[in-house]
N, C-alpha and C positions, 0 to 999 in steps of 0.2 A: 628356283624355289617352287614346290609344289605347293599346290590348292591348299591343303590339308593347313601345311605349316604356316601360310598366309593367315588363314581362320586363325589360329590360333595366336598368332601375333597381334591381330585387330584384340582379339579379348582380353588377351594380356597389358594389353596398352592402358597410359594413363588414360581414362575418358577426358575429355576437355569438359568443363562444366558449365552450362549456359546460365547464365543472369537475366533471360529474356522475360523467363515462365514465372517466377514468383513472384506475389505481391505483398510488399513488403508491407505492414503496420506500424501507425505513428513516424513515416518517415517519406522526404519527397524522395520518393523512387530514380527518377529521371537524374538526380543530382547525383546520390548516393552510388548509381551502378555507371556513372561517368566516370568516378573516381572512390570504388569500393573501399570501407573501411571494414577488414575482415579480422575476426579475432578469433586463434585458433588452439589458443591455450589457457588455462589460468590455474595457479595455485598461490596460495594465500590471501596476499594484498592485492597481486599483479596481475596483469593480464599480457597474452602475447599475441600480435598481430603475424599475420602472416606474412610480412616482410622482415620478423624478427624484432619489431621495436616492443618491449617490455615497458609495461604501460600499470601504473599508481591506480586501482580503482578506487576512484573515491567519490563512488555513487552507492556502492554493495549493487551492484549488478544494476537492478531498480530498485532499490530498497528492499532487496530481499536475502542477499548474501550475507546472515549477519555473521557468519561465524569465520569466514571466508572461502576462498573457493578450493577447490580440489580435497576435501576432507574425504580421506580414505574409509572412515568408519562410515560414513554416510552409502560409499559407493559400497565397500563391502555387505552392507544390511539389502542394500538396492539389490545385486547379485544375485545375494543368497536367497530374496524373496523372489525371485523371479523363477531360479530353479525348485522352490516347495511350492506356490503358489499364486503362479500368475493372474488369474481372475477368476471371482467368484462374482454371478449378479449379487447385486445390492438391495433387490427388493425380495423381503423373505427369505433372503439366507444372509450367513454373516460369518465372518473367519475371525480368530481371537485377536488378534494384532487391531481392528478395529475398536472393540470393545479395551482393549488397553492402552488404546492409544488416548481414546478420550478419559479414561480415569486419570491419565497421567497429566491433558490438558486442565480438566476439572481441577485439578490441586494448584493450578497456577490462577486459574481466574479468581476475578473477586468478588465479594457478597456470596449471595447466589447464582450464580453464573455458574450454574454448574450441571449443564444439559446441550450437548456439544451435539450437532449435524453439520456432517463434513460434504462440502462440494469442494470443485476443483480449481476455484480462481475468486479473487477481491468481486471480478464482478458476480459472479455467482452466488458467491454472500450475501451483499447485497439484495440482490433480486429477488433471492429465500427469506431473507430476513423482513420486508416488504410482503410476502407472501404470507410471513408468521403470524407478521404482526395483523394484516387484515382478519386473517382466521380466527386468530384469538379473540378480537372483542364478537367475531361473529361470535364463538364459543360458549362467550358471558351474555349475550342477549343484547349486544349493541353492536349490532352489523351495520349501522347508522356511522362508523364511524371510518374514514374510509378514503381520509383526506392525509397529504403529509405535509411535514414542512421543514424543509430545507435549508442551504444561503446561497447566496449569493459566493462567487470563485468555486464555490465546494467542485471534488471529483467523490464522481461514485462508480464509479467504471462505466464500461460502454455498453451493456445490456441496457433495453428502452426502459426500464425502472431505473437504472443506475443515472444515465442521461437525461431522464425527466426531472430526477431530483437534483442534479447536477448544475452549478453557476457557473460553467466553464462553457460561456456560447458556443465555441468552433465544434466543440464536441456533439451538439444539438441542428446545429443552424440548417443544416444540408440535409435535415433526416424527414421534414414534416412535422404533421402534429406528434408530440409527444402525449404522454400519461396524463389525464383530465386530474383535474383537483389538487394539485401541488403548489403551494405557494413558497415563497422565497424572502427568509430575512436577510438583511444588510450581513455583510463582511465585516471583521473586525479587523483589517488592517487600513489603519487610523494615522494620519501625521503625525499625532501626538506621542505615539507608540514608535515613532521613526529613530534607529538607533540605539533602542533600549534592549538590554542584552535580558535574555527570557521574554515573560510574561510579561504586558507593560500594565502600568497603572491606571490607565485611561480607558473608557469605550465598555465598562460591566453594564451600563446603560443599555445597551443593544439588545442584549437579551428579554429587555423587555415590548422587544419586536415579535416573541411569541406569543408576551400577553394579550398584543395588539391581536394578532387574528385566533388568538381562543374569542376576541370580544367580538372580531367581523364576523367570524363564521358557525363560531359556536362550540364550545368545549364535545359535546356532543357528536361533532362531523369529524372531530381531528384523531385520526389514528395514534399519530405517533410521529416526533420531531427526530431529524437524522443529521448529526454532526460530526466531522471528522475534529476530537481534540486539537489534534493542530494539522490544519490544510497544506497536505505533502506537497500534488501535484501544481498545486496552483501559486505554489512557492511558499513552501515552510509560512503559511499565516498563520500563528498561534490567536491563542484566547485572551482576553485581559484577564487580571485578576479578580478572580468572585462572577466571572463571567458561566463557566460551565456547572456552578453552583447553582445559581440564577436560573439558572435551564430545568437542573434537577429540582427547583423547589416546584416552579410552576408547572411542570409534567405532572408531580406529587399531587397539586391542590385539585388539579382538571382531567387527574386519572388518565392522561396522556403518557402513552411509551414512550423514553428518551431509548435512543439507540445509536450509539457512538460506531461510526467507524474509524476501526485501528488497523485497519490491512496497514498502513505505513509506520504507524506508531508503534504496533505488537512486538512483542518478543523482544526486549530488549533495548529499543532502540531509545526510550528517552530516560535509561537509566532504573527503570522498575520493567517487571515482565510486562506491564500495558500502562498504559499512559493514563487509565481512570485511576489506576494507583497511585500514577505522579500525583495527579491532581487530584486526587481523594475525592473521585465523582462517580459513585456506580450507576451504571447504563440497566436499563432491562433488557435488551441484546445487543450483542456484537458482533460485528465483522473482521476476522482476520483473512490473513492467506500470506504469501509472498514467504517472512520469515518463518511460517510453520516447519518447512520441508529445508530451508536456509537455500531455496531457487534449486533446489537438486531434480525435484520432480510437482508439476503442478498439483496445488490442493488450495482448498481453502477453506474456514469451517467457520459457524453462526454459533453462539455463548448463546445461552437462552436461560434465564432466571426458571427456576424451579415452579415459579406458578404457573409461568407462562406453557412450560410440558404439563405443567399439573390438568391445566383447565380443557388441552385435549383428550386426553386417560378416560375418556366418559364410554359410556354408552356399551356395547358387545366387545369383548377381549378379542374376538376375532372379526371385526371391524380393521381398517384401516385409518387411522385418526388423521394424515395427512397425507392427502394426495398430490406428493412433490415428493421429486431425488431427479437424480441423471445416473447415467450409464452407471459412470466412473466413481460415482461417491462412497465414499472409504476406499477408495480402492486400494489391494493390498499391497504392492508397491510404493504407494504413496503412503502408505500409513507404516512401511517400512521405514522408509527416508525420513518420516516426522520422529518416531522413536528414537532413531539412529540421532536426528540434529539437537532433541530434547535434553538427552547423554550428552554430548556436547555440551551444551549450554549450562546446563550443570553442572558437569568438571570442572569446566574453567569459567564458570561464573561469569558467563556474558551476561543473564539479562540482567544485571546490577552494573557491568563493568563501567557500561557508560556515566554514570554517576560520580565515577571517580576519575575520569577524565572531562567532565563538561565544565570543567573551569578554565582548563590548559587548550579547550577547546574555543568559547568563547572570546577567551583573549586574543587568541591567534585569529579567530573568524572578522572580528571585529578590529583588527589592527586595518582593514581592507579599508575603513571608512578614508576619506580624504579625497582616496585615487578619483581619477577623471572620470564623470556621468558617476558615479556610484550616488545613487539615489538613497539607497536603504541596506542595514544590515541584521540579521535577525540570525538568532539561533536558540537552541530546547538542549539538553542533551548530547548527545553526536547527531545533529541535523542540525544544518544553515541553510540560508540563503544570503547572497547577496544579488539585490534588485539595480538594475541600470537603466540607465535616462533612455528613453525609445529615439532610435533618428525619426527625425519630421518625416512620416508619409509611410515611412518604412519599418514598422514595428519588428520586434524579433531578429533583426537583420544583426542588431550590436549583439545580440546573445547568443545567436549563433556563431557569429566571429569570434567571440570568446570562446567557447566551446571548443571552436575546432584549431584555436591556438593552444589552450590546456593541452586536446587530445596528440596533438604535435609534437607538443612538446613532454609527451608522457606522461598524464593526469589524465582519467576516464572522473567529471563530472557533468551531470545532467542541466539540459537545456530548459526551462519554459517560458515563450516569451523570451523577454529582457529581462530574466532571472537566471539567475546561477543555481543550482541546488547541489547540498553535497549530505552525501550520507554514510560513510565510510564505512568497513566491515567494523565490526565489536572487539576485533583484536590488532586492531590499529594499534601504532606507538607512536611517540613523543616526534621522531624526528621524520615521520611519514606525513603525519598532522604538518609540520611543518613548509615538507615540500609541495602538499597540497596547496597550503594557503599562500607560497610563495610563488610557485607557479601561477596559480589563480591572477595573483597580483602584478605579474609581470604581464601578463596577458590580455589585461585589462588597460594597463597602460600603453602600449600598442598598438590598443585597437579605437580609432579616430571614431 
């Protein structure tokens, strides 16, 4: 065998691929590439491992798959932008697909919500929308105001604004000081609320934890309150009822911004295109991301109330009124895949779908109550959780074992803590719901 044809065999060859160099996110590494769980396929519900087990997702990827996975119109939009126009910067030029993409969001949000800045991820919402909100009251002559307020479990992703505002310690504990001025009201997931299927009855009281520091600190210091409707990562904790009402009055009286994040709630998932619609609570900005693109390609975009663009618009037209973007904002590809998932969603009537299944959903989530350590069960829409008893000493340990008994046995849902979370795509059926919560339940009982 000559030199020549040797070369050419090494190249030809499968490369073998190492698990040494990457560092994996949100996952113990060590454990993970002892015993790889690799997934090398998905179309619809399903997903396929690399060993060939065809696997029930019934997470939507992370809450972002609402539509399901493998949608060819999505891939084909993706394709064909890439071949007309892979990138243009962002700052000072702009390609029509941006500008149409947000007119197209505009028509879904509520109130006024109708002034869209698109970044690439829930955290980067976030972080802009903390940036918005500081600018603005500097804009109106109260740059005094410059504090937020938060809760307690909340996730806001992992940018140091996201984690400053954030009640989820692990996320926090390891980093240092975080963002100066934030304070943190109580949680609303209540005993009393244990078991109640939606919203529960108890705990609208809490919200009068904001009135408490407009009183410590001062209407005057407080920028702007930031609430996820119902707390995804921290395990599906919803609102009571008259709870995010409550929220909205006293923002109103103290001239404080309320600002909902929906990165988990948007698009569909509890039954209205966003969840201030469920709950009839308009925000003065929002956080999406995850469902916008349906997890095809990263994005994520801030709602901003028409005053609040209003009150920058001042001063020289050739000014720049906000000094913030990234690279990638609107980028064309991604505002490809958002157009492409929006079509979708409209066809076939996902962001309502869930509404018409969140009874057939409920019942099946909450048949789980009984089972062994089952602590709590909760569900909105197509979102649950169910919460389990912690072993002594060893928190997390039971929810991971459930997890990776589900994943076993062919169900993909999400771990936090001793929480189960499930979030299915939007075109779930009747006897998928099923095998989910069946498996769920087998799983649990199994695991000591």
């Amino acid at each position: 065998m000559g030199h020549a044809e040797t070369t050419l065999r090494e190249q030809v060859a499968p490369r073998q691929i190492s698990m040494d160099e990457l560092w994996m996110p949100f996952t113990p590494n060590r454990d993970f590439k002892h015993d790889p769980k690799m997934v090398v396929r998905a179309e619809g519900m399903y997903l396929w491992s690399d060993r060939g087990a065809k696997i029930l997702d019934g997470s939507s990827g992370l809450f972002c798959v609402n539509a399901g996975h493998g949608r060819k119109e999505i891939a084909d939009a993706v394709g064909a932008q890439l071949r007309e126009l892979d990138f243009i910067a962002p700052f000072t030029r702009g390609h029509p697909k941006q500008f149409e993409l947000a007119t197209r969001v505009a028509e879904l949000t509520p109130g006024d919500l109708n002034r869209i800045f698109f970044v690439n991820s829930g955290s980067e919402a976030v972080d802009t929308a903390m940036k918005v909100a500081l600018a603005y009251h500097q804009a109106r002559g109260q740059g005094g105001r410059n504090m937020f307020i938060s809760r307690e479990r909340a996730y806001h992703g992992v940018n140091f604004g996201g984690i400053s505002l954030a009640g989820m310690v692990n996320n926090r504990r390891k980093f240092g000081p975080t963002l100066p001025g934030i304070a943190h009201m109580r949680h609303t997931h209540i005993k009393e609320n244990f078991f109640v299927p939606g919203e529960g009855a108890h705990g609208v009281e809490l919200a009068e934890d904001l009135l408490r520091f407009v009183n410590l600190y001062g209407a005057e210091n407080i920028a702007a309150c930031f609430v996820e409707p119902i707390a995804g990562s921290a395990g599906v904790v919803l609102p009571p009822i008259g709870y995010l009402k409550r929220l909205r009055e006293i923002c109103d009286k103290h001239d404080i911004l309320l600002i909902f994040d929906e990165v988990i709630t948007g698009f569909g998932r509890v039954g209205k295109p966003f969840a201030s619609q469920a709950f009839d609570v308009t925000p003065d900005l929002m956080t999406t991301a995850k469902g916008l693109t349906n997890g095809a390609v990263p994005m994520g975009a801030v709602f901003a109330h028409r005053k609040i663009y209003d009150a920058f618009m001042q001063g020289p037209e050739n000014a720049i009124e906000l000094f913030h973007g990234y690279t990638y904002s609107a980028h064309p590809v991604a505002c490809a895949a958002a157009l492409a998932t929006l079509e979708v969603y409209t066809k076939e009537g996902l962001l309502t779908r869930a509404a018409s299944l969140a009874s057939e959903w409920e019942t099946a989530v909450h048949s789980l109550r009984g089972l062994p350590h089952v602590l709590d069960v909760r569900n909105y829409g197509l979102i649950g959780a169910v919460e389990l008893e912690a072993r002594a000493g060893k928190p997390g340990t039971r929810g991971f074992d459930v997890f990776l008994k589900c994943f076993e046995r062919g169900v993909m849902v999400r771990q936090t803590g001793d929480t189960i979370a499930m979030s299915p795509p939007l075109i779930i059926e009747s006897k998928q719901i099923a095998r989910i919560v069946e498996t769920l339940g087998a799983a649990i009982r199994e695991t000591a």
